[in-house]
N, C-alpha and C positions, 0 to 999 in steps of 0.2 A: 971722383973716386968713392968720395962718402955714399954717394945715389946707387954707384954700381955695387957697393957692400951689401947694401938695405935689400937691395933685389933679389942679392944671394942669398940672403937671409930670408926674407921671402919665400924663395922658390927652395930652401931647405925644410922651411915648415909645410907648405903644400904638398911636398910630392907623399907623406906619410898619408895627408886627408884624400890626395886621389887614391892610395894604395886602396884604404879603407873603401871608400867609394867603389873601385873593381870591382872586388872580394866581392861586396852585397851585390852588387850586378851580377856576378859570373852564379851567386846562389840564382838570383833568379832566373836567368836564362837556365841555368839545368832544371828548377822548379819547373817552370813552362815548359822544358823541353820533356819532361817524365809525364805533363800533362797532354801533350800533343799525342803524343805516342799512347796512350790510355785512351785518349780518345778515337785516334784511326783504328785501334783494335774495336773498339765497340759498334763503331762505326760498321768495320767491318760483319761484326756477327748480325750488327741489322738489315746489312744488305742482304746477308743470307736467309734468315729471316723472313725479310721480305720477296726476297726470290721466289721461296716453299710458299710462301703466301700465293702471289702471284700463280704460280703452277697450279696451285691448287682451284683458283678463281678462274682460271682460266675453264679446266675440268667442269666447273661445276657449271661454267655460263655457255658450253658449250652442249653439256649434258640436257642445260633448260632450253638451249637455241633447238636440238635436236626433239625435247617432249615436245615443245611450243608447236611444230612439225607435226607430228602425231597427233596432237589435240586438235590440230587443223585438218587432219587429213580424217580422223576420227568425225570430225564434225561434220565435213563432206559428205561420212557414209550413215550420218545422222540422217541429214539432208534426204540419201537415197533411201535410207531407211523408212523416212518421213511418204516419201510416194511411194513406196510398198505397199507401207499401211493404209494408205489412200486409197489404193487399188487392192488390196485384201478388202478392206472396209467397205469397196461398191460392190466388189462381190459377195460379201458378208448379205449385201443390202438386196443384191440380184436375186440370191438363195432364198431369202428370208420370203421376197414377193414372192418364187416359186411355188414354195413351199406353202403360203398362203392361197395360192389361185388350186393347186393340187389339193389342198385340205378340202379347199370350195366345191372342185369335182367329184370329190370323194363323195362327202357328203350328199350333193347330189343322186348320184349312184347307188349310194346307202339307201335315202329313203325310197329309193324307184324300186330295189328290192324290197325291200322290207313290205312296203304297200304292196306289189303283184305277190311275193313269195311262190312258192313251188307251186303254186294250185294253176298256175296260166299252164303249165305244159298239162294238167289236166285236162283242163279246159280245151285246150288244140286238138290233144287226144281224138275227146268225143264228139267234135262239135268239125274237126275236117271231113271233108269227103274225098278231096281231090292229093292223092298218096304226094302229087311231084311239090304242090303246093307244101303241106304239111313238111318235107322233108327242108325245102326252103327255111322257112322258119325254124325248124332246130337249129338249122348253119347260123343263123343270123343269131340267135341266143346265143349261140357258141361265141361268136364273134363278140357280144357284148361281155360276155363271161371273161374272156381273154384280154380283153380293154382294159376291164375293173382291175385286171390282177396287175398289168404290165405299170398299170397308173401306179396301183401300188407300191411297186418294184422302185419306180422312179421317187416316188414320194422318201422311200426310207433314204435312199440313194443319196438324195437332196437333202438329207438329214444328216448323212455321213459325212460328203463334204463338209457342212457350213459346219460343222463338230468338228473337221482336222485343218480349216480356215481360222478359226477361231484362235485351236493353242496356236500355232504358226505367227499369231499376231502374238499372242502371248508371250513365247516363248522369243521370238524376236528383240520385242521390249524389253524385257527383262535380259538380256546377253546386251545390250547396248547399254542399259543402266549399268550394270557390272562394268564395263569398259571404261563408261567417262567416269564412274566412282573412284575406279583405281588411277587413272591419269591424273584426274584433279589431286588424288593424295600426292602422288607421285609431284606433280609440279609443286605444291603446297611445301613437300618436304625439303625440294630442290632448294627454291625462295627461301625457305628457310635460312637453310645452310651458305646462301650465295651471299644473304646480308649482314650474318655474323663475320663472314670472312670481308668482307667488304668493311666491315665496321675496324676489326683488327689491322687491316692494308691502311687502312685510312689513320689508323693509332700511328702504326708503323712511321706513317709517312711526316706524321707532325713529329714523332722520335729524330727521324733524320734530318728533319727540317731542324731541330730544335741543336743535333749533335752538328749538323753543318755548322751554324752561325758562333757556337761553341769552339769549334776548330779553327774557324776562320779569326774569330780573335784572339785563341790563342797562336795561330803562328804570326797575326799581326804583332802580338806581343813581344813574340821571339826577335821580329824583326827591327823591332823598335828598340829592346833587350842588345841585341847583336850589335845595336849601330852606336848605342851608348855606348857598351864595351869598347867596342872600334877606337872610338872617339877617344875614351880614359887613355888607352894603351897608346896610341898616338900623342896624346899629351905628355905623359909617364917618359915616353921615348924619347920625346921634343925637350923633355925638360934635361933630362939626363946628358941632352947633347949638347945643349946648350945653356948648362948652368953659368959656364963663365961668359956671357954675353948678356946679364942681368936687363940691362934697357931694353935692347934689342927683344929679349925673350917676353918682358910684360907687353910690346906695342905686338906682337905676334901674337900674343895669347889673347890680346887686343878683339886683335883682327879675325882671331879664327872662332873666339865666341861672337862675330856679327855672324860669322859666316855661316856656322851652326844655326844660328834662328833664324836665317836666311832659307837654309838647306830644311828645316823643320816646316818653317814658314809654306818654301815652296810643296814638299811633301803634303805634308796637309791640302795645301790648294790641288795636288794630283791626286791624291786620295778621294777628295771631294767630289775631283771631275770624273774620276774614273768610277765612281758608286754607282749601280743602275739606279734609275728614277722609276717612283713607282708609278705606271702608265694612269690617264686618265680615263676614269672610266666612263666608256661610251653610251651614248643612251641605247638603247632596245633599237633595233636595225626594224627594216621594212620587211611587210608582210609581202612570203614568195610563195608562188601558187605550181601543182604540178600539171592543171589544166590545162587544158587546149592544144593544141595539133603539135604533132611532131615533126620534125623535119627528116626527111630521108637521102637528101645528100649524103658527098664525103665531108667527113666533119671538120674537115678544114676549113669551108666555106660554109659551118653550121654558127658562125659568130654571132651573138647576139639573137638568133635564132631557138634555140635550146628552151625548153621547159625546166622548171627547177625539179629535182626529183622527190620533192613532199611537200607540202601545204604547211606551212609555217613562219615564225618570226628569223630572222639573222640576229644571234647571238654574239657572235664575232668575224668581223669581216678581215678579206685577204689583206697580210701588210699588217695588223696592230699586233699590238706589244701582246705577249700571250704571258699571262699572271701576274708578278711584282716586278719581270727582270725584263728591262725595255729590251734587253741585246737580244731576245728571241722571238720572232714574228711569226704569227699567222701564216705558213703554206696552204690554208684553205681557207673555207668558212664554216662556221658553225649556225644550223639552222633548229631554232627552237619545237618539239611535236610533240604531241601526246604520245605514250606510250602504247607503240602496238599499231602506230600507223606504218601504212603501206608505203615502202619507199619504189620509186619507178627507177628503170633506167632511162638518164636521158636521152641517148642515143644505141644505135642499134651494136650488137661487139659479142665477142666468145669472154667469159669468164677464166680469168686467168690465176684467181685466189679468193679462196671463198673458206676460211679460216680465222680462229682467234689468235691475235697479233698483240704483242705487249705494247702500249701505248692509246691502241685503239678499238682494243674489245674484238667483237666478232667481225670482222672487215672483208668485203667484197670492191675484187676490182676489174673492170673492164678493159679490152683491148678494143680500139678502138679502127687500130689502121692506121699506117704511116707514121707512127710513133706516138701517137693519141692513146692515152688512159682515163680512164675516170676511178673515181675511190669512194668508197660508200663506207665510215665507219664507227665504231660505238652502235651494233646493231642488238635487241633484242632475237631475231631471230634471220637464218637465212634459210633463201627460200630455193635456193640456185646453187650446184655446185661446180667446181674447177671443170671445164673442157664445156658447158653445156652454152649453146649458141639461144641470147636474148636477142629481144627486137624492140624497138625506142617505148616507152611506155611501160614497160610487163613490168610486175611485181620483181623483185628480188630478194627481198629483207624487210623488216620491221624496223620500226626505232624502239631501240631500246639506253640504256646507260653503260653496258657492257664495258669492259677499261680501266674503270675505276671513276666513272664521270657521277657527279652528285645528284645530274636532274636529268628526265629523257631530252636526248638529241643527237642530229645526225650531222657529222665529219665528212663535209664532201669538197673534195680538191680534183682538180684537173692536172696533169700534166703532159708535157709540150717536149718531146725528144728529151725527157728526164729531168724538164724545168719548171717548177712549179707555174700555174697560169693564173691570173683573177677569174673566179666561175661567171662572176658578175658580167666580164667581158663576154661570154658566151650565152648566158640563159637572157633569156626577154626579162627586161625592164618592167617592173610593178607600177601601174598608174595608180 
């Protein structure tokens, strides 16, 4: 009886220190809970934020995919420009000899006059007899008279040309210098603009990364918060119900604080298992070539047959972990290039999207037939639009960083009736 007093006594003095105990709990769980909620708002305005961002990068790397186009097409007519000039310039060079072998006959002609002058028809004059003879030779002066003038005629002729040849070149070069002056500002200002905004998405994104890990502990707090509460109030109740069972109630309070650090114990061990692991990072993959022959089969039976479509390193292969969070893997691979290289397609197909995509920058993709695609993306520039029929090899795109990626490279996956595939399984093996 004495034991069972002491217990009451006991559990008269406790239930005031658990009361205390809620209170400061139930503060903090509404602290954490004022803090959660300030943070999903903010969260919020960053996503928006970053949205406009996004919209905007999009804009501006589609605006540079579309100069990048023109600078290339511009170059092209550099190129024909370039044999113009080539072929102005032999004729510049034709005229010039004309002109020089015409000056030669002139001159010729000049002294043959100058030396006889008027005095030979004197001469003919008084010194013929024969009237049919005599009349012969004025024709034949005439004839030379008529030579000298026509040569002349030609000479200035050949002088007019190689004079409206000339500005023609001039004037050529100069309208193609104006052209690439203004494109290169033009791309110059794009660049600009594409890596401020890029610098800002990239703030944005450590914000969010920063306000994530910020919310994630605080609703682990909440929850840890809520379960203590839990816990007091279940106590607070138990005690209430069972004051008159003193013994009884200490070997339950016993048992239910093992069971508490059991239940924390086990938490923690599920917490632990449940946390992603940060993947190991892989060393630098094998160099893949877009060389050598193409296969012109149905590309079902192109397995392991395939060209890779750019000449470069595997940055990340099909199947690994992609960033800190093991639970999200690779649907393709990433192939390391210089920026501004020529991506091929690998097999022959109609282009079925050739647009900038959130995630992937400028992105091209192919139909292939029988439910086969191919994906080309993070491009600096496309080369191909939606509806236009490729054949295995042809250019498509450049590499570029487009997306939001840190260094030039290209994002190419395959897919199989809507399931990702290993590309590795289809392109040739690197010796």
């Amino acid at each position: 009886m004495l034991r069972v007093l002491i217990a009451l006594a006991l559990t008269c003095l406790l239930q005031p220190a658990f009361a205390d105990e809620r209170a400061q709990t139930q503060q903090q769980l509404d602290a954490t809970r004022q803090d959660i909620a300030e943070l999903k708002k903010l969260l919020g305005k960053l996503q928006e934020e970053k949205s406009g961002i996004q919209k905007d990068l999009k804009g501006t790397e589609t605006e540079m995919g579309k100069l990048e186009k023109q600078v290339e097409a511009l170059q092209k007519e550099l190129k024909k420009s370039e044999s113009e000039l080539q072929r102005l310039d032999a004729e510049k060079k034709k005229l010039q000899s004309a002109r020089t072998e015409q000056q030669r006959l002139i001159a010729i002609q000049a002294r043959a006059a100058y030396q006889n002058g008027r005095q030979e028809y004197l001469k003919l004059l008084l010194n013929q007899q024969n009237p049919e003879k005599f009349a012969r030779t004025l024709t034949y002066y005439d004839y030379l008279s008529q030579a000298r003038l026509e040569q002349l005629k030609n000479f200035n002729e050949t002088l007019r040309q190689l004079a409206n040849v000339e500005k023609d070149i001039a004037a050529q070069q100069a309208q193609l210098l104006v052209q690439q002056s203004s494109l290169e500002t033009q791309r110059g200002e794009l660049e600009k603009v594409r890596q401020e905004r890029q610098q800002v998405l990239a703030k944005l994104n450590d914000d969010v990364k920063a306000r994530d890990q910020k919310l994630a502990a605080r609703e682990q707090d909440q929850a840890d918060l809520s379960k203590v509460l839990k816990t007091i109030e279940e106590t607070l109740a138990r005690q209430a119900r069972e004051a008159e069972e003193a013994r009884q109630k200490a070997l339950i309070a016993q048992q239910e604080a093992e069971k508490k650090r059991l239940r924390e114990a086990q938490a923690q061990a599920e917490a632990t298992d449940d946390a992603p692991r940060k993947p190991v990072k892989s060393t630098p993959g094998a160099l893949v070539s877009s060389s050598g022959e193409t296969f012109g089969g149905p590309f079902a039976s192109t397995r392991g047959k395939l060209p890779w479509p750019v000449d470069g390193r595997l940055l990340a292969r099909f199947g690994e972990s992609r960033g800190d969070d093991a639970r999200t893997k690779w649907d393709g691979v990433m192939i390391g290039a210089s920026a501004g290289s020529a991506v091929h397609a690998v097999h022959g197909g109609r282009v079925v999207f050739a647009d900038w995509l959130r995630g992937a920058g400028l992105l091209v993709i192919l139909d292939h037939g029988n439910g086969f695609l191919s994906l080309y993306g993070h491009n600096q520039t496309l080369l191909k639009s939606a509806g236009d029929v490729v054949k295995a090899g042809e250019s498509i795109s450049t590499v570029g960083n487009s997306g939001g990626q840190d260094t030039p490279a290209l994002y190419f996956a395959i897919r199989q009736q809507g399931h990702p595939s290993d590309p590795a399984q289809w392109c040739r093996a690197q010796g």
